[in-house]
PDB file of N, CA, C, O and CB in Angstrom:
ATOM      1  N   UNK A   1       0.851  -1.161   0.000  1.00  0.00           N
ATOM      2  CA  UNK A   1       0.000   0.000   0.000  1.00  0.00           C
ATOM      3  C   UNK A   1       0.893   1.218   0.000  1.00  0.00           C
ATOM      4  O   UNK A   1       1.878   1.469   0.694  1.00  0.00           O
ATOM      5  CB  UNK A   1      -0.966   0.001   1.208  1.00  0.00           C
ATOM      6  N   UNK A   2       0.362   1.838  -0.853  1.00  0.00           N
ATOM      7  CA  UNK A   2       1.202   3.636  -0.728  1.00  0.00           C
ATOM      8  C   UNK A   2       0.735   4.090   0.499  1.00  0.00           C
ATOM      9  O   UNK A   2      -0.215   3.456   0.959  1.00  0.00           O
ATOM     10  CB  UNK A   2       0.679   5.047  -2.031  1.00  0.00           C
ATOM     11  N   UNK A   3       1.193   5.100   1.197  1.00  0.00           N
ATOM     12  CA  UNK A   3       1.158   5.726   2.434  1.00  0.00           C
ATOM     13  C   UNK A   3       1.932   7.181   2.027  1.00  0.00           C
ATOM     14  O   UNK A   3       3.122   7.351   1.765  1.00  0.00           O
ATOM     15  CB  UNK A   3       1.918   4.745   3.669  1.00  0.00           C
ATOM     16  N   UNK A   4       0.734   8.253   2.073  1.00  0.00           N
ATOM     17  CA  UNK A   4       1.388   9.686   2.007  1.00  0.00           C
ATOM     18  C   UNK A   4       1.100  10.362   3.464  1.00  0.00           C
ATOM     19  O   UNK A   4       0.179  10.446   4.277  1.00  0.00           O
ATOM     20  CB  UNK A   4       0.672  10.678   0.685  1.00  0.00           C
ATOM     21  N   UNK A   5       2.449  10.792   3.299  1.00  0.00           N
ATOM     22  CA  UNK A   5       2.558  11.567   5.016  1.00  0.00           C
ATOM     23  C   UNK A   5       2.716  12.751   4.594  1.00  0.00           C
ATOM     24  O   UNK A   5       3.355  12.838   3.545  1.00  0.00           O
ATOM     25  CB  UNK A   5       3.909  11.183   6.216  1.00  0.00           C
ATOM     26  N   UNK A   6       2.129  14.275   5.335  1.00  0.00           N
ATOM     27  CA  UNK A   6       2.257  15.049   5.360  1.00  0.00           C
ATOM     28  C   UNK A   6       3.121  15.739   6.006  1.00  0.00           C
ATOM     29  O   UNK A   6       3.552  16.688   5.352  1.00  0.00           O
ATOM     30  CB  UNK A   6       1.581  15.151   5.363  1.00  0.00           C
ATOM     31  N   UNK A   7       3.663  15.597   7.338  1.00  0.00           N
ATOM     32  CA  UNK A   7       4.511  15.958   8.193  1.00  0.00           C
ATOM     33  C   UNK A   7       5.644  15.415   8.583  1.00  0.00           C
ATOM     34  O   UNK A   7       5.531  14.941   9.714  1.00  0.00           O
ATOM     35  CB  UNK A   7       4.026  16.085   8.976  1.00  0.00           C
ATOM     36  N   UNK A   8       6.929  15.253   8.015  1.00  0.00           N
ATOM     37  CA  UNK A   8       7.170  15.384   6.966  1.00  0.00           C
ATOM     38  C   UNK A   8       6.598  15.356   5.247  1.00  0.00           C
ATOM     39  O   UNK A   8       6.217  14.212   4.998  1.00  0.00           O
ATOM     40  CB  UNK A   8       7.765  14.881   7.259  1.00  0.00           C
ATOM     41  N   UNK A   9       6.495  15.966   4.451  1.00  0.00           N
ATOM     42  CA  UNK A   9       5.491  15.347   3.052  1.00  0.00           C
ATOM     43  C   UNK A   9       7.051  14.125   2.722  1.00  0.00           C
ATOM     44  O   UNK A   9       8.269  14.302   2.698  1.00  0.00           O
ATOM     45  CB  UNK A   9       4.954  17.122   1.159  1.00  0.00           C
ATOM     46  N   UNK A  10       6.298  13.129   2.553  1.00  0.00           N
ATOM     47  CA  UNK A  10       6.296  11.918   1.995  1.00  0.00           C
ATOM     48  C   UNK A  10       5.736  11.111   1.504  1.00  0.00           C
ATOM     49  O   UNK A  10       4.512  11.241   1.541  1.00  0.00           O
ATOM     50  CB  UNK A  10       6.514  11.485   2.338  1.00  0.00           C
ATOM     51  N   UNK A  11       6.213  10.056   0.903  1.00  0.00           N
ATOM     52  CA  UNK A  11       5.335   8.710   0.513  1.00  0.00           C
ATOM     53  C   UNK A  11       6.466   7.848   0.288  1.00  0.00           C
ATOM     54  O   UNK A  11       7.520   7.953  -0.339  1.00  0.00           O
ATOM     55  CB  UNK A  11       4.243   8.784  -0.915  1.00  0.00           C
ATOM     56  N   UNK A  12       5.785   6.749   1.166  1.00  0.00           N
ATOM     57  CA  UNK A  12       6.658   5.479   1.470  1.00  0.00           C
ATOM     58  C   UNK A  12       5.523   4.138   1.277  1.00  0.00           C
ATOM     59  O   UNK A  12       4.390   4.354   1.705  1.00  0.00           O
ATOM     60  CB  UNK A  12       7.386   5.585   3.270  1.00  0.00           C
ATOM     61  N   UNK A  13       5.770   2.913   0.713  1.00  0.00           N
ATOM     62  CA  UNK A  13       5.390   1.987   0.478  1.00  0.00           C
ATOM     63  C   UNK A  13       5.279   0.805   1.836  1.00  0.00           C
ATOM     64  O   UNK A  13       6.351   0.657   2.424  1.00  0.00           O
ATOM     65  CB  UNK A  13       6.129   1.784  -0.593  1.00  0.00           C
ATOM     66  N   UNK A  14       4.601   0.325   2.143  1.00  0.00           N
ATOM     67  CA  UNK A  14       4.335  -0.764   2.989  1.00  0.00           C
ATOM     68  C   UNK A  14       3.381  -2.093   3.007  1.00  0.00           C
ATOM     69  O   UNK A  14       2.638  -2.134   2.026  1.00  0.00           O
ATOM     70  CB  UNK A  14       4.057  -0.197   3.860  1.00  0.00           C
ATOM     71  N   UNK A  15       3.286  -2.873   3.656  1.00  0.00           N
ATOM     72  CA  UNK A  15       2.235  -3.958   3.039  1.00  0.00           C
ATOM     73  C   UNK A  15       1.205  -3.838   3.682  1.00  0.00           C
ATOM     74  O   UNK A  15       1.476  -3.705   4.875  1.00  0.00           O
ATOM     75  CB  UNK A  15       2.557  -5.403   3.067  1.00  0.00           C
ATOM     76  N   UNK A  16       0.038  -3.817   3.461  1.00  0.00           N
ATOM     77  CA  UNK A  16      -1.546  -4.031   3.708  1.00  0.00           C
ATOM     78  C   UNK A  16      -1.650  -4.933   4.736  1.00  0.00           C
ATOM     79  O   UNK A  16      -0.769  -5.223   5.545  1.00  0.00           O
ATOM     80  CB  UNK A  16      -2.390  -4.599   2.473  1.00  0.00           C
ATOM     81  N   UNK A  17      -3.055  -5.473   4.651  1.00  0.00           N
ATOM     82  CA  UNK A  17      -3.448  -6.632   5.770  1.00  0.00           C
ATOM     83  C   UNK A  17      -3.374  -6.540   7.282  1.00  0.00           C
ATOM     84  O   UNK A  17      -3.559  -7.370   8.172  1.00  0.00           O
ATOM     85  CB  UNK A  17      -2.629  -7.735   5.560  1.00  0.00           C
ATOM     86  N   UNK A  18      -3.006  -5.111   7.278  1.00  0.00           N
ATOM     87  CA  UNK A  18      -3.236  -4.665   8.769  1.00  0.00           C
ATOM     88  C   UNK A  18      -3.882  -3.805   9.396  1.00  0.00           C
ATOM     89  O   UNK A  18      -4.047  -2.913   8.564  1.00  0.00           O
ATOM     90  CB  UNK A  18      -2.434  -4.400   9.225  1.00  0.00           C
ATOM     91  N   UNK A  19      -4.513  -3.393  10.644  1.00  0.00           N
ATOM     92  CA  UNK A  19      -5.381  -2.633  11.266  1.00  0.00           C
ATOM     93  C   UNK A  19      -4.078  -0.845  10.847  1.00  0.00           C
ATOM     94  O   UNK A  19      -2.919  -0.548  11.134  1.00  0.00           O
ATOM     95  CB  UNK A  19      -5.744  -3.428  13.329  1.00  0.00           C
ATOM     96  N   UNK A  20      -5.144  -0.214  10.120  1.00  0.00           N
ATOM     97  CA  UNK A  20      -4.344   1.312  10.240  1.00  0.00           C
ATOM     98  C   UNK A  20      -3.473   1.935  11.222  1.00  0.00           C
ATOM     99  O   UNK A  20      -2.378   2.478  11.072  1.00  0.00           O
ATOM    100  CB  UNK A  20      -5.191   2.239  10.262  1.00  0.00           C
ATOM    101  N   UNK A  21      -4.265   1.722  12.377  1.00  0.00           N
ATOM    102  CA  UNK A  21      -3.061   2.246  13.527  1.00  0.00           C
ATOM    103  C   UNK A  21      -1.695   1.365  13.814  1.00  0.00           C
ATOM    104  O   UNK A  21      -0.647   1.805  14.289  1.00  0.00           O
ATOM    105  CB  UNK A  21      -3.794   2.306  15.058  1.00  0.00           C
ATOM    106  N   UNK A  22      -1.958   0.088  13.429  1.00  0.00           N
ATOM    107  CA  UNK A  22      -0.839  -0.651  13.263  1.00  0.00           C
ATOM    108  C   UNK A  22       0.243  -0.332  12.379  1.00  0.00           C
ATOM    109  O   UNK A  22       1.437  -0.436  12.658  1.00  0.00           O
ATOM    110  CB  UNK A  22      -1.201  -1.714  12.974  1.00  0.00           C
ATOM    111  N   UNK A  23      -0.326   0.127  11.118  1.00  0.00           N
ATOM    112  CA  UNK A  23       0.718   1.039   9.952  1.00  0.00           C
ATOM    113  C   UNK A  23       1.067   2.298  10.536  1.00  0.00           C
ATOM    114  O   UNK A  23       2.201   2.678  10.246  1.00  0.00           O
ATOM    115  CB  UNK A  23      -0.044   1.470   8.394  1.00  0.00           C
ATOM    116  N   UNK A  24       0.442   2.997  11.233  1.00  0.00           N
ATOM    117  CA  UNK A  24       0.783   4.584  12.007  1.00  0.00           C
ATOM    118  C   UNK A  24       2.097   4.036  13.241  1.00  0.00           C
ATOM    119  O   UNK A  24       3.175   4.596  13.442  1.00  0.00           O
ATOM    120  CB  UNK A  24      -1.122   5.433  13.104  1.00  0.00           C
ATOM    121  N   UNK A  25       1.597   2.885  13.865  1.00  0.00           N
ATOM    122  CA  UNK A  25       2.553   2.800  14.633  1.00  0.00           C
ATOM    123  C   UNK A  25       3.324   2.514  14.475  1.00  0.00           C
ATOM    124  O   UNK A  25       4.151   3.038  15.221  1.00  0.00           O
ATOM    125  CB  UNK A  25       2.542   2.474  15.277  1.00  0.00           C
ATOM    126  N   UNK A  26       3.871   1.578  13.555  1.00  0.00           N
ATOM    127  CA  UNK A  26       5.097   0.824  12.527  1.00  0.00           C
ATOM    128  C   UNK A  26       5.614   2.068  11.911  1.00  0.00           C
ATOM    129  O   UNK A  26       6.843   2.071  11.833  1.00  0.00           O
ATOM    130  CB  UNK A  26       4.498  -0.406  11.161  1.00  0.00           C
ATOM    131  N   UNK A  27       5.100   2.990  11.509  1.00  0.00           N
ATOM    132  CA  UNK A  27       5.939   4.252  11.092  1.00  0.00           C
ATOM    133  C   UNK A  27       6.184   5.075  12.098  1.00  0.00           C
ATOM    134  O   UNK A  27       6.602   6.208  11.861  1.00  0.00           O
ATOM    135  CB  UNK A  27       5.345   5.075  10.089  1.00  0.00           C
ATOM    136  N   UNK A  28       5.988   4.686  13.244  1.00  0.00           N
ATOM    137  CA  UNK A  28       6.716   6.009  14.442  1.00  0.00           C
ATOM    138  C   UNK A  28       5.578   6.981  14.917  1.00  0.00           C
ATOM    139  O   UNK A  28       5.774   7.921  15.686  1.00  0.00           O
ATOM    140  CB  UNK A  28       8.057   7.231  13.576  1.00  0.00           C
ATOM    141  N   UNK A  29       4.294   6.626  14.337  1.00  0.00           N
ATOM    142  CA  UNK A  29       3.010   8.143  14.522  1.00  0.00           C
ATOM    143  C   UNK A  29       2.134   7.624  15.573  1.00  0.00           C
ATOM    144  O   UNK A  29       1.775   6.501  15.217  1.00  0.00           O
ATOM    145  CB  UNK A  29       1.770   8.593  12.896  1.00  0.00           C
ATOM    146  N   UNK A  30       1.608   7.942  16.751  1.00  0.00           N
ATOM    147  CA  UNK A  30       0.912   7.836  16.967  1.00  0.00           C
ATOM    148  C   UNK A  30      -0.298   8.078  16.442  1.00  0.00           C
ATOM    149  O   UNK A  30      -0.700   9.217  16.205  1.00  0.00           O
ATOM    150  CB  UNK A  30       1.170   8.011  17.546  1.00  0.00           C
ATOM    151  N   UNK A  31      -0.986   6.981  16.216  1.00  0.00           N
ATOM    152  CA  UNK A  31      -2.604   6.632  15.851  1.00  0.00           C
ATOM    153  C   UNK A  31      -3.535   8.084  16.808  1.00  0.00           C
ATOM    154  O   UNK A  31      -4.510   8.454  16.152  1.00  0.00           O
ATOM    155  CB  UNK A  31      -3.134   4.550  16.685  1.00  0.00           C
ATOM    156  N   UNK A  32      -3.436   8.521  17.558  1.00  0.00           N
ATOM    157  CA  UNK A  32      -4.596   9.375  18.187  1.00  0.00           C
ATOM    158  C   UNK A  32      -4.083  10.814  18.113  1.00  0.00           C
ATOM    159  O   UNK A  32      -4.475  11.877  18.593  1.00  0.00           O
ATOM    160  CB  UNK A  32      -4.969   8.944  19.811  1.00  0.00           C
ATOM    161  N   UNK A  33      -3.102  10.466  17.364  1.00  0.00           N
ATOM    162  CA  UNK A  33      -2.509  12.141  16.551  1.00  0.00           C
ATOM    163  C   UNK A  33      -2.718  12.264  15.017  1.00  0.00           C
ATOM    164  O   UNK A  33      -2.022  13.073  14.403  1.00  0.00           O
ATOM    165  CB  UNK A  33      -0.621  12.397  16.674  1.00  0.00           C
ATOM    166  N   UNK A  34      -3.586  11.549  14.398  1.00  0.00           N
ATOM    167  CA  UNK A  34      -3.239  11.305  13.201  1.00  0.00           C
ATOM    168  C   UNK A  34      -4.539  11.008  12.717  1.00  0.00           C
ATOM    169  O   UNK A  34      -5.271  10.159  13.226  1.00  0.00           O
ATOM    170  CB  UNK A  34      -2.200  10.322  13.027  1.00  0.00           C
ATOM    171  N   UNK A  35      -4.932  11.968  11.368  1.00  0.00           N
ATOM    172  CA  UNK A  35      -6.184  11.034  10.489  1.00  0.00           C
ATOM    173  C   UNK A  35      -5.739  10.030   9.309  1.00  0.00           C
ATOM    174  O   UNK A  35      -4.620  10.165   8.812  1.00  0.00           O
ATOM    175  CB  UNK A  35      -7.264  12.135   9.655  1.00  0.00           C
ATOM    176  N   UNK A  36      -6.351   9.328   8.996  1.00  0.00           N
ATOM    177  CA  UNK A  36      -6.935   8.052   8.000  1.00  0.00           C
ATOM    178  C   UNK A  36      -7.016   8.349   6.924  1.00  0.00           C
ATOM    179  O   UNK A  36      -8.246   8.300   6.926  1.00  0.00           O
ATOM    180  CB  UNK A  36      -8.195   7.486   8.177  1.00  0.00           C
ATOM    181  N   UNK A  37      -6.785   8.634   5.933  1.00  0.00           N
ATOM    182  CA  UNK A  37      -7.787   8.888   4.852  1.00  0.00           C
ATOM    183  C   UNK A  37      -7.376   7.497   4.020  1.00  0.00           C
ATOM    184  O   UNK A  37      -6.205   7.209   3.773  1.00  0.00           O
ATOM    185  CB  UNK A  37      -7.578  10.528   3.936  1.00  0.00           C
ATOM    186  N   UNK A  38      -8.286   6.849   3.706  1.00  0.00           N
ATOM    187  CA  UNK A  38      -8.344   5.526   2.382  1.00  0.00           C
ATOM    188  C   UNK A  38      -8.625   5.958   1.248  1.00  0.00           C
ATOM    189  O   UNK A  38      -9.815   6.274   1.276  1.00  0.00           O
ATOM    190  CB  UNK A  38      -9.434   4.363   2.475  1.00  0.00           C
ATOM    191  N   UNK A  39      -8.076   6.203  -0.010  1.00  0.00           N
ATOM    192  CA  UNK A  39      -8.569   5.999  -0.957  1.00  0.00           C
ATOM    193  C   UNK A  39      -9.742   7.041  -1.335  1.00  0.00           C
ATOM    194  O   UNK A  39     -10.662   6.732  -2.092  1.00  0.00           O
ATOM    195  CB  UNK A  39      -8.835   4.780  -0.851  1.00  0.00           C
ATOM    196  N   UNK A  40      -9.589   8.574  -0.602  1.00  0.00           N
ATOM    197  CA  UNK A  40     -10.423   9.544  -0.280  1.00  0.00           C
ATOM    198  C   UNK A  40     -11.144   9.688   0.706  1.00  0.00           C
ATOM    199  O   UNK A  40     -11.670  10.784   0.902  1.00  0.00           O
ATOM    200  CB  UNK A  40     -11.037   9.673  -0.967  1.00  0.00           C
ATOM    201  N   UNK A  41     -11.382   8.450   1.710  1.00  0.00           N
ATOM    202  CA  UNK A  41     -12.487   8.771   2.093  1.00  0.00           C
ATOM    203  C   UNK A  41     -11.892   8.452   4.299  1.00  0.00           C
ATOM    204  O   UNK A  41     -11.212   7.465   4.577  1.00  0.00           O
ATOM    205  CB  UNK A  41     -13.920   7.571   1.024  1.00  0.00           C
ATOM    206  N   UNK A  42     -12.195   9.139   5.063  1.00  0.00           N
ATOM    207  CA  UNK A  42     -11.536   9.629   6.259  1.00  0.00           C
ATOM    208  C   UNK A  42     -12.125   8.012   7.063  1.00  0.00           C
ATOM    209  O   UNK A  42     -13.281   7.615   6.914  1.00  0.00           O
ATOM    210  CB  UNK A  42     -12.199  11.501   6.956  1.00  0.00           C
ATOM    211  N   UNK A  43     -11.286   7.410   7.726  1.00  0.00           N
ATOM    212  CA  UNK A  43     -11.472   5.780   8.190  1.00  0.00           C
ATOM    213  C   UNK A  43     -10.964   6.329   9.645  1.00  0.00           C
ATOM    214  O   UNK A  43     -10.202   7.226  10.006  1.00  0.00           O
ATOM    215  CB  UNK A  43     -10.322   4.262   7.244  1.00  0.00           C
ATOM    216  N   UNK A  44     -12.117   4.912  10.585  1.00  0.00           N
ATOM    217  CA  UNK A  44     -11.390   5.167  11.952  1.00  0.00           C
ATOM    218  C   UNK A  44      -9.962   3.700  11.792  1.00  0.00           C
ATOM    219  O   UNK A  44      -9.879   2.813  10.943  1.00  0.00           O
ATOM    220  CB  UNK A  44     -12.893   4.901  13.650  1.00  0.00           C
ATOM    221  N   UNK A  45      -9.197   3.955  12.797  1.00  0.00           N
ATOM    222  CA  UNK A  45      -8.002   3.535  13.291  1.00  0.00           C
ATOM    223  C   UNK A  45      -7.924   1.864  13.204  1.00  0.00           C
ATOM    224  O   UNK A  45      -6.911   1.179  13.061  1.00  0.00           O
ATOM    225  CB  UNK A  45      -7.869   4.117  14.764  1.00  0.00           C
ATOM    226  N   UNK A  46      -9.466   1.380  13.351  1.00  0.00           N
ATOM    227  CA  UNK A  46      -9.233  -0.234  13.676  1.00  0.00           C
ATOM    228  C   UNK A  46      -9.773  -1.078  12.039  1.00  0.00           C
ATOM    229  O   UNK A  46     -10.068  -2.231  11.724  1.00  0.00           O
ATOM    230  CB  UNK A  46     -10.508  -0.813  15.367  1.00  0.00           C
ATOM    231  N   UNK A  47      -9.677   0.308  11.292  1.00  0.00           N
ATOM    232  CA  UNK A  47      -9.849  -0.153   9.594  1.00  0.00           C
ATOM    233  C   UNK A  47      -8.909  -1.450   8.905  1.00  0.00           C
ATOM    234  O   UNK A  47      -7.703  -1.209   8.852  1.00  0.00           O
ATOM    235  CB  UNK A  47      -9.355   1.286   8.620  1.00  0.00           C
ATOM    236  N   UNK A  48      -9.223  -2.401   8.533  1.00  0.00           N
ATOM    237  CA  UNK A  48      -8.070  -3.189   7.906  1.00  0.00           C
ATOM    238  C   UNK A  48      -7.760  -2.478   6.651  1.00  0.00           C
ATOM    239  O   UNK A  48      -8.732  -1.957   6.104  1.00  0.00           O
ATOM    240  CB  UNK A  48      -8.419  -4.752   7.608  1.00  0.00           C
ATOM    241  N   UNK A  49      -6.724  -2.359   6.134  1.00  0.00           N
ATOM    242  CA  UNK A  49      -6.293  -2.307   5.482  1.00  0.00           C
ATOM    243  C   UNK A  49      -5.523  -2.965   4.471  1.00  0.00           C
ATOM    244  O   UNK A  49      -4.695  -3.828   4.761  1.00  0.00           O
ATOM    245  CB  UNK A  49      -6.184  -1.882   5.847  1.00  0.00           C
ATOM    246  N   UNK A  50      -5.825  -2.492   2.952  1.00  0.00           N
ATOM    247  CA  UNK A  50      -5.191  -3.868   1.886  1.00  0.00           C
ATOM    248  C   UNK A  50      -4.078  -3.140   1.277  1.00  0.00           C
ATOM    249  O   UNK A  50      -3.706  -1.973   1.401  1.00  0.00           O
ATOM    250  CB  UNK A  50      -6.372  -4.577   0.450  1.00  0.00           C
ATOM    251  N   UNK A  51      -3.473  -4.505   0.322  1.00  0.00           N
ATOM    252  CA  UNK A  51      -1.782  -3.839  -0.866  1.00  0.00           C
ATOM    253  C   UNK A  51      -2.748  -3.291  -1.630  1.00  0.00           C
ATOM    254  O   UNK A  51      -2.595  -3.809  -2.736  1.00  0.00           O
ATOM    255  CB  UNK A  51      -0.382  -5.179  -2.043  1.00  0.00           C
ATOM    256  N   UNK A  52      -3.462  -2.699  -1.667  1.00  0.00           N
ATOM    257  CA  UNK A  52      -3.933  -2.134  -2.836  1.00  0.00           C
ATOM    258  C   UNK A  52      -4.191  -0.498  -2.893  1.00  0.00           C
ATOM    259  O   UNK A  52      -4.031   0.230  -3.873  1.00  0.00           O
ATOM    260  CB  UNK A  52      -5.158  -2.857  -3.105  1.00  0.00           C
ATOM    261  N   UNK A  53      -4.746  -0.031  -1.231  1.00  0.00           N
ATOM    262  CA  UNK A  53      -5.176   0.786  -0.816  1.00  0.00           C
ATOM    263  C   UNK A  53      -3.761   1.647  -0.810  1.00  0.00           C
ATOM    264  O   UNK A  53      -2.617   1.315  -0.500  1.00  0.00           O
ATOM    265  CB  UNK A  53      -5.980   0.439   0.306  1.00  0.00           C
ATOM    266  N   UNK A  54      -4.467   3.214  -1.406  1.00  0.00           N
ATOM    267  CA  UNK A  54      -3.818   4.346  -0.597  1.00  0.00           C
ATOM    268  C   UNK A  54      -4.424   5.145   0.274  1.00  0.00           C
ATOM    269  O   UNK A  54      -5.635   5.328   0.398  1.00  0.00           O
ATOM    270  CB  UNK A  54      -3.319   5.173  -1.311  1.00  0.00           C
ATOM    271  N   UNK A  55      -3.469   5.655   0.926  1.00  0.00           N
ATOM    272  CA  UNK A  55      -3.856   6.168   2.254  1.00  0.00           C
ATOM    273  C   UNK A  55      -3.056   7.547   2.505  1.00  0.00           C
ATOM    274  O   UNK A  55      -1.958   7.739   1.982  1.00  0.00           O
ATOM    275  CB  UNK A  55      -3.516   5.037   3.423  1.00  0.00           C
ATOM    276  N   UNK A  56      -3.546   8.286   3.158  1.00  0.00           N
ATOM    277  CA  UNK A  56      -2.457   9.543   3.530  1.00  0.00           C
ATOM    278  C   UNK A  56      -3.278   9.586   5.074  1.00  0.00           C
ATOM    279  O   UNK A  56      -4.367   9.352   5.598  1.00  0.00           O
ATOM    280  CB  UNK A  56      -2.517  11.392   2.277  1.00  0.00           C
ATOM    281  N   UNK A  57      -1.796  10.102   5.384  1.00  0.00           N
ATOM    282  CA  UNK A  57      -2.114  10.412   7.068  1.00  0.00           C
ATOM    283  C   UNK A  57      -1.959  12.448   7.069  1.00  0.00           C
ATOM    284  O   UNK A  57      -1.205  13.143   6.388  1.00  0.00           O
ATOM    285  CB  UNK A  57      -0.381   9.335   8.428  1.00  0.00           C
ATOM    286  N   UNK A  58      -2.843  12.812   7.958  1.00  0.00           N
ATOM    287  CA  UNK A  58      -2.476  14.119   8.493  1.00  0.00           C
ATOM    288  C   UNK A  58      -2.757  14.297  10.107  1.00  0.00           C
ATOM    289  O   UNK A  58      -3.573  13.813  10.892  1.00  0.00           O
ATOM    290  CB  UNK A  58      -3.290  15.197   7.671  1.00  0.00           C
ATOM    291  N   UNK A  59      -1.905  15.032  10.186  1.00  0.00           N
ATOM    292  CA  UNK A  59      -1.807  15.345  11.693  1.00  0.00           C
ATOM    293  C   UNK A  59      -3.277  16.244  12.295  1.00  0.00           C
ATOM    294  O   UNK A  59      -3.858  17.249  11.885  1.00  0.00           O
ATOM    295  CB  UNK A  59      -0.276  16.362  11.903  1.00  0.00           C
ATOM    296  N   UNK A  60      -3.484  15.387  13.362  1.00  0.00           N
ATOM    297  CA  UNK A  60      -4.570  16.388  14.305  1.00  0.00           C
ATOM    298  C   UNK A  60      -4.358  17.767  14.398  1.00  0.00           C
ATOM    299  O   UNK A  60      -3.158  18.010  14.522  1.00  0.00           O
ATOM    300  CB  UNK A  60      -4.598  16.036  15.788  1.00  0.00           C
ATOM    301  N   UNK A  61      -5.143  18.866  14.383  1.00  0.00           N
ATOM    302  CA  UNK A  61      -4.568  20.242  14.334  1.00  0.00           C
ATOM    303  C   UNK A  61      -6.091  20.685  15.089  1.00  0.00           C
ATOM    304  O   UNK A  61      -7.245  20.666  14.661  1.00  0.00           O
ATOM    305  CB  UNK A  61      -4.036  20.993  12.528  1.00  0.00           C
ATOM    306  N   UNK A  62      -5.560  21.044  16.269  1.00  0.00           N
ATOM    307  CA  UNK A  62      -6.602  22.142  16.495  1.00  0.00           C
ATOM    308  C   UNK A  62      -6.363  22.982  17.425  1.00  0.00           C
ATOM    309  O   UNK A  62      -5.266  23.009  17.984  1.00  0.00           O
ATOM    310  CB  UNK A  62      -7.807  21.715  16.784  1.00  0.00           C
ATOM    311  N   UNK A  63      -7.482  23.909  17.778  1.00  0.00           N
ATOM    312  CA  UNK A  63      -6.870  25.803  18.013  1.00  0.00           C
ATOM    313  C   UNK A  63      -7.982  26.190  18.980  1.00  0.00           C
ATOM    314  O   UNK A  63      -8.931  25.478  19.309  1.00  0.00           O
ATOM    315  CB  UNK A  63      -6.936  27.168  16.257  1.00  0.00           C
ATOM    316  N   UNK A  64      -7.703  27.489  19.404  1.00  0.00           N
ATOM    317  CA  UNK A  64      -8.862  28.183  20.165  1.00  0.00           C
ATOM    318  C   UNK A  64      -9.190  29.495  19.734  1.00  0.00           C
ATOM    319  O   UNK A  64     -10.098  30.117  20.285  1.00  0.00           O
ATOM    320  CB  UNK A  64      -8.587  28.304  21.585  1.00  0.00           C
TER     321      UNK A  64
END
């Protein structure tokens, strides 16, 4: 699966077949700092994920 990171901007390749936060955590991100997006569309954390799927992560951001 492709995997685009924003913070750093990247994209790095990895294999599917696993729960999303499992790919966030295997790359160093904490899962409850971080959104989902599949293939356009915004997924919670315990999503499986396939080699087929792309995904981009962005960081939680919020303000007062």
């Amino acid at each position: 699966m492709i995997v685009r990171l924003r913070q750093p901007r990247r994209e790095v390749t990895v294999r599917g077949g696993r729960v999303a936060h499992r790919v966030l955590e295997d790359l160093g991100l904490a899962p409850a700092g971080h959104l989902i997006i599949r293939n356009g569309t915004l997924v919670p954390s315990d999503t499986m994920l396939d080699d087929d799927d792309v995904i981009e992560v962005r960081p939680v951001v919020s303000g007062g």
